[in-house]
N, C-alpha and C positions, 0 to 999 in steps of 0.2 A: 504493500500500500504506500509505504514511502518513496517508492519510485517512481509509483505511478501520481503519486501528488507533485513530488520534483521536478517530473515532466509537464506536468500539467500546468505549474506555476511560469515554466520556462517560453514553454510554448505561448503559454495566453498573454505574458510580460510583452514578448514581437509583438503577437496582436495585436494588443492595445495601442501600442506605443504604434503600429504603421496605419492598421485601421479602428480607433475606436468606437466608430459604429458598429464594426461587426459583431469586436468582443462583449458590445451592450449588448444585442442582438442574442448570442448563444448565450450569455447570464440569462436571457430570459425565455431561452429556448428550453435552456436547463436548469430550470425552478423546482422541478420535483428532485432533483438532487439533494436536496436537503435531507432527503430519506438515507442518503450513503453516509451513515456517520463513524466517527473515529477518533483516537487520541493521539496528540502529539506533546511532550512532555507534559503529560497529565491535564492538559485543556481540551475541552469537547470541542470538537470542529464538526464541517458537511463539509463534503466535495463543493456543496455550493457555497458555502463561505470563500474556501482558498480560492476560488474564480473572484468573489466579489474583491474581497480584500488586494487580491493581484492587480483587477481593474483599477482599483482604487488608489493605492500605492501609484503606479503606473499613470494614471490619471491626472494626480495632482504633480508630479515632475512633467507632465506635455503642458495641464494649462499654464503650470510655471514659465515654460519655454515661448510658450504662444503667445503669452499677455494678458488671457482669459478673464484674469483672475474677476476684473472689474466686473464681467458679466454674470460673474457669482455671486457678488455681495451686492448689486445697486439696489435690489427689492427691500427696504429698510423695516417696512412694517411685515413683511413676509419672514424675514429675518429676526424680528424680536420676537413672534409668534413658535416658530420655530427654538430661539432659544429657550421659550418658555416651556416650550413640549418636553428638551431635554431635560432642560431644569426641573422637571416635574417628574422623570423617568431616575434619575439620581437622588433623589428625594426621597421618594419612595424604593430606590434600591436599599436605602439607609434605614429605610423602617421596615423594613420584610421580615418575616419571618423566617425568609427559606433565604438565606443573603448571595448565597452559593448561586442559587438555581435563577435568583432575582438577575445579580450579574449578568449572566448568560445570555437570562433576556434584553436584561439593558444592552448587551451587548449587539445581540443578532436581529431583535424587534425594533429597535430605536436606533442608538448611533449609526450602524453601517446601513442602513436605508436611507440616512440624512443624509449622511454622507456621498454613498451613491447621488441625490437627487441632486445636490449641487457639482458632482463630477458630471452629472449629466448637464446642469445649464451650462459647465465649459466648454465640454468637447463636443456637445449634439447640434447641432441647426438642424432647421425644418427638413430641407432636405434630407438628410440620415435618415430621418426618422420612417419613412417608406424602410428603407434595408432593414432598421430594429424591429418594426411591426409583420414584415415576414418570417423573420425570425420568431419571434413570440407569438401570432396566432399561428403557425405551423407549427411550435409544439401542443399549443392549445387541439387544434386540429386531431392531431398524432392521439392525443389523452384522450379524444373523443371516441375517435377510430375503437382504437384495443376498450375503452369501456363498452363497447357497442357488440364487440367479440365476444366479450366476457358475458354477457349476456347469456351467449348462447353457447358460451361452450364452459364457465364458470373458471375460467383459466388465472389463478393466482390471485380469487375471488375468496375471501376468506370467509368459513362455514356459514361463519350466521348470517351473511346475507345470501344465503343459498334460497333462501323460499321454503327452508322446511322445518324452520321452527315457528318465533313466535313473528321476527322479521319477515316481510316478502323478501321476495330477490330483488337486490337492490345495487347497483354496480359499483364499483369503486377505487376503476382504474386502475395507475399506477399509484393511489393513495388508500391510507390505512381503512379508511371508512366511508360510505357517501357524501357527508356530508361534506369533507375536504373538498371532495371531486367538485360539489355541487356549489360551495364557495370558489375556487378554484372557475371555474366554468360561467357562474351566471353573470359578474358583469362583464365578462368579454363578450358573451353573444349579446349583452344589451350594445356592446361598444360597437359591434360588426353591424347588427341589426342599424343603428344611425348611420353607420356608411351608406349601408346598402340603401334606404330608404330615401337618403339624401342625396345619389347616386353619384358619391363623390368617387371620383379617378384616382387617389394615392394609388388605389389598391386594385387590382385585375377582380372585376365584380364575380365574375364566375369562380374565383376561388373564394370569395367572400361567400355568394351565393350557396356554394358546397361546405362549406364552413357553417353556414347558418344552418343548412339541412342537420347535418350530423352533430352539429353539438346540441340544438334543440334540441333532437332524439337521446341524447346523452343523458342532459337535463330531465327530460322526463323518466329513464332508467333510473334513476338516483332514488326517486321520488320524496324529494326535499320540498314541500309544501314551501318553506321562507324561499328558497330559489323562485320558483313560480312565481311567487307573490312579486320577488321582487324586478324581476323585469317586464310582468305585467303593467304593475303602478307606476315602475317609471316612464315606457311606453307612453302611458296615458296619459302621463303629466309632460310629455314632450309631444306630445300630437294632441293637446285638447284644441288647438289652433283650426279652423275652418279647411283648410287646405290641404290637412294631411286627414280628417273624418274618416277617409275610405281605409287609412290603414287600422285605426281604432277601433273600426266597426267590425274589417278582417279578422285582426288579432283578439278580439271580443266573440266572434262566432267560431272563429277556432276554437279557441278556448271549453268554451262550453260544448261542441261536438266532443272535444278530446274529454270533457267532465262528465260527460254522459254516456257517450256509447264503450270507450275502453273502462271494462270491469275495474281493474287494480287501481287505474289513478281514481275512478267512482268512488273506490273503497277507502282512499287515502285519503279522498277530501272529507268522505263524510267519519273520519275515525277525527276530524282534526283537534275537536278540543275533550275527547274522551280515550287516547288511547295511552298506555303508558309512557312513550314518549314527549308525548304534550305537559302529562302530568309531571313529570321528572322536571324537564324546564318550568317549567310555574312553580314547583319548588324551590326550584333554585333560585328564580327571582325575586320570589317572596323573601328566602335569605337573605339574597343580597340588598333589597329594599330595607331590613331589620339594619344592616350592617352600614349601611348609608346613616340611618338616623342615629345610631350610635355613634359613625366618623365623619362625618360632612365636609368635611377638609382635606384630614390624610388619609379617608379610606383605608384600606389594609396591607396596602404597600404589595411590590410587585410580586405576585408569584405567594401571594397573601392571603386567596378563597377556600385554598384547600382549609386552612387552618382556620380561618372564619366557621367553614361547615361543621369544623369537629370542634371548635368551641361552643355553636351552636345545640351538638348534639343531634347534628342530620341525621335523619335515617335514609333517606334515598341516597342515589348514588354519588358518590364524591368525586366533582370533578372537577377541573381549572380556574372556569370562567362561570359566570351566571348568564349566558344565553343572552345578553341582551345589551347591543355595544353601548348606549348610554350608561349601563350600572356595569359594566367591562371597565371603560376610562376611568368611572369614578371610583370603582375603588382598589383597581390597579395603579391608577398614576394621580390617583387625588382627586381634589376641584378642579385644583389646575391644570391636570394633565389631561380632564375631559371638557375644560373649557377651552384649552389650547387647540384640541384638534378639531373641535367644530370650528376654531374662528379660521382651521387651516382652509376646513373647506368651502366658509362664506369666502376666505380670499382667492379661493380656486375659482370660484361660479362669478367672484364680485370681473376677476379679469379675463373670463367668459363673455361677459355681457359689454367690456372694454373696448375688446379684441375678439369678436364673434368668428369663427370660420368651425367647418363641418368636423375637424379632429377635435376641437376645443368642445363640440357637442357631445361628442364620442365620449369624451372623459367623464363631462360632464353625468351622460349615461350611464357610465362604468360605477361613479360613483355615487348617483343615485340609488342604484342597485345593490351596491355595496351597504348602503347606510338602510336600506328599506329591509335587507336581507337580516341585516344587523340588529333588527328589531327583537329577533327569534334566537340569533346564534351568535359566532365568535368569526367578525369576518378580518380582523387587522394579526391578534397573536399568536399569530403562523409564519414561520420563515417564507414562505412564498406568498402568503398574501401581505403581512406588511413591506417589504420590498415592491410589488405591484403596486401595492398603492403609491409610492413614492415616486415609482416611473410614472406613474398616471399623472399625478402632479408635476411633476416637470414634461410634462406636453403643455399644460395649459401658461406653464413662464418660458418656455424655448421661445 
C-alpha cells in the first residue's frame, strides 16, 4: 500500500502542477475513494485524502507562481463567513467528547474542503470547469450504472438490502448503505436535470440526457423517500415560473404514475411516517431537539451525538448524527457553526442572482436539494459529500 500511495502522490504532484483541471477533475471522479482507508504513522488516511492533500500542497506552490493569490482572498464577506465556519469547527473540536475522532473530522469534513474551495478559485476558470464536470458526472454516471447491476444480480450488495428480510432490496452501489448512494446521487441529477432543461451546451446533452435516465433509475432503486423529496421540491421551486409549467406538470404526472402503478415505491410512500425507519429518525431528532435546549450555543461539540444519546439513555439505535442538517450544525459545530453555513449558502444564491448564468443555477439546484434532503438525513459529514459541496460553491465564485 505504501507504494502504491508513493506512486500515486508522485504521479498526481505532475498533474497538478501541468494540468490542474484535470487532477480536480479525477478528485472528483474518485470521491468514493474514501472507502480505501489506511494508516501511515498511526494517522487515519483515504486514498482520497492523499489525492486531495497532493492537489492541494501542489496547488498552492502554482497559485504562488501564477499570482492567483489575489483571486482567492478578494470575497471579504465570503471570507469572514468562512472563517467563522472554521472557527466554529475548532471550537467545538475543543469541546468533544470523542477529541481523537473530532480531529479527524475537523480535519477531513472542514479544513481540507476549505481548502480545496479556494485552491479551486486559483487555478479553475470557467473554462476548466466543462473538463472537471466530465470528470465528476462520469463517475457519478459509473455509480449509477453498477447500482443499477446490483439490482439484479445483488453483486457486493450487502445482505440486508437483499429484499429478504425486514428491508426491501435497496441498492447501494459502490457505498456502504442507500442512503450514501442516494445522498451521493440526488443533487447531481437535480444539477444535470437544470442543464438539460435549460438546454445549456457546456455539456454534450445526450450524455446529460443518459445521465439523467440512469441515475433517476438509481435514485429510485435506493428508495430514499428524503432523495425524492428533494429534487422534487427543488424542481418546483425552480420552474414555479410561467415558462417552464410544462416541465412541472411533467415531473408532477411522472411522479404520481411512478407512486401508483410500481408496487415497492407504493409501499414506501405509504410506510412513510409508520415504519421503523421513520420512527428511529424522529427519535433521534427529538434527542437532539432535548440536547439543543440544554446547549444552545456549544451544542455537543464534534463527533459529540453519540455521547449525547447514551447520556440521554436512548434506546433506539445509536448513531452519529440526528437526521436533520439544521440540528447536524447545531450541535456538531454550535450556533455558530450552523449559522455560518447557512449564511455560506445565502452568499452562494445572494451571487446567483448577481451573476445569473445556467451553471450558477445548476448549483444553485444541487444545493437546494442538498438542504431539502437534509431535512431527513446527514447530507455534509461525509468525506464525499462535504468536499462536493465545497466544489459546488466554488462554481458559483469562479
Amino acid at each position: 500500500m505504501t507504494l502504491i500511495v508513493l506512486g500515486a502522490i508522485i504521479v498526481f504532484s505532475a498533474l497538478t502542477f501541468k494540468k490542474p483541471a484535470v487532477s480536480c477533475g479525477l478528485i472528483l471522479f474518485l470521491l468514493p475513494t474514501y472507502l480505501i482507508r489506511f494508516q501511515i504513522a498511526d494517522i487515519p488516511l483515504t486514498f482520497l485524502e492523499i489525492l486531495i492533500l497532493t492537489y492541494l500542497s501542489i496547488g498552492f506552490i502554482k497559485i504562488w507562481l501564477l499570482k492567483t493569490h489575489q483571486k482567492v482572498f478578494d470575497n471579504k464577506q465570503l471570507n469572514i463567513v468562512i472563517g467563522l465556519f472554521l472557527l466554529a469547527g475548532i471550537i467545538s473540536t475543543l469541546l468533544s467528547p470523542e477529541k481523537l475522532k473530532a480531529l479527524g473530522i475537523l480535519k477531513a469534513f472542514i479544513i481540507e474542503p476549505i481548502i480545496f474551495f479556494y485552491v479551486c478559485l486559483g487555478l479553475i476558470n470557467k473554462e476548466d470547469l466543462k473538463t472537471i464536470l466530465y470528470f465528476f458526472l462520469s463517475s457519478a454516471f459509473a455509480v449509477s450504472i453498477f447500482g443499477i447491476i446490483q439490482s439484479f444480480t445483488n453483486l457486493f450488495l450487502p445482505l440486508r438490502f437483499w429484499g429478504t428480510g425486514e428491508e426491501m432490496l435497496r441498492i447501494t452501489s459502490v457505498f456502504e448503505y442507500p442512503n450514501a448512494l442516494a445522498l451521493y446521487l440526488a443533487p447531481i441529477l437535480s444539477f444535470i436535470l437544470i442543464l438539460l432543461i435549460k438546454k445549456d451546451q457546456t455539456l454534450n446533452r445526450k450524455f446529460l440526457a443518459l445521465f439523467s435516465i440512469f441515475g433517476l433509475w438509481a435514485i429510485i432503486l435506493t428508495y430514499s423517500r428524503g432523495a425524492w423529496l428533494g429534487i422534487i421540491l427543488t424542481l418546483a421551486i425552480l420552474f414555479y415560473k410561467k415558462q417552464y409549467l410544462k416541465y412541472g406538470i411533467g415531473i408532477l404526472t411522472a411522479v404520481l404514475l411512478l407512486s401508483f402503478t410500481i408496487a415497492p415505491i407504493r409501499a414506501r410512500l405509504s410506510s412513510t411516517f409508520v415504519d421503523a425507519s421513520s420512527g428511529s429518525h424522529l427519535s433521534l431528532m427529538k434527542a437532539g431537539i432535548y440536547k439543543v435546549f440544554q446547549s444552545p450555543v456549544l451544542g455537543n461539540g464534534l463527533s459529540g451525538f453519540r455521547t449525547t444519546l447514551e447520556q440521554q439513555k436512548f434506546t433506539g439505535e445509536i448513531l452519529n448524527y440526528p437526521h436533520n442538517i439544521l440540528l447536524n450544525f447545531w450541535l456538531e459545530l454550535g450556533m455558530l457553526g450552523m449559522l455560518s453555513f447557512f449564511a455560506l449558502v445565502m452568499l452562494a444564491f445572494k451571487k446567483f442572482k448577481e451573476t445569473p448564468d445556467t451553471l450558477k443555477l445548476a448549483a444553485a439546484a444541487f444545493i437546494s436539494t442538498l438542504i431539502i434532503h437534509g431535512f431527513v438525513d446527514v447530507p455534509y459529514f461525509k468525506n464525499d459529500l462535504s468536499l462536493l459541496f465545497w466544489f459546488i460553491l466554488s462554481i458559483m465564485f469562479i
